[in-house]
C-alpha positions in Angstrom: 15.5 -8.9 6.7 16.2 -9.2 3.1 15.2 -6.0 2.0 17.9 -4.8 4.9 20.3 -7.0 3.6 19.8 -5.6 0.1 19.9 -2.5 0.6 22.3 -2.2 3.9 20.1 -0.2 5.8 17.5 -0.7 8.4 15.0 2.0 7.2 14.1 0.4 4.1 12.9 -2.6 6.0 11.5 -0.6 8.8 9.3 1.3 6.3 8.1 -1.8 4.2 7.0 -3.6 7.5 5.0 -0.1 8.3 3.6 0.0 5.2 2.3 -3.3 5.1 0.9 -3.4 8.6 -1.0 -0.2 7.9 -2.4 -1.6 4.8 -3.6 -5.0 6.7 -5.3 -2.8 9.2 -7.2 -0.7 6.3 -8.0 -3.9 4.5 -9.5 -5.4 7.6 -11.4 -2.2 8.4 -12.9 -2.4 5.3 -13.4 -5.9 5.2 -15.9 -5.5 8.8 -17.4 -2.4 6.7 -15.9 0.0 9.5 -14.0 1.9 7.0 -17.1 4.3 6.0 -18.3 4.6 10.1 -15.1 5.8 10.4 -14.6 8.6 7.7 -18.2 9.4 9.0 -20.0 8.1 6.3 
């Protein structure tokens, strides 16, 4: 929301809440150690 506000534009926000959701989802990959069974390591 603020990030939208800030910057009057949707997209900003849009990509922020991306970015964050696919860095939870790495970090919790990593976290159970499925990170490497899934590069194939």
């Amino acid at each position: 929301g603020m990030v939208a506000l800030k910057t009057r534009s949707i997209y900003a926000g849009m990509i922020l809440h991306i970015t964050v959701a696919w860095l939870m989802e790495f970090l919790a990959l990593y976290h159970k150690g499925d990170w490497a069974r899934l590069m194939g390591e």
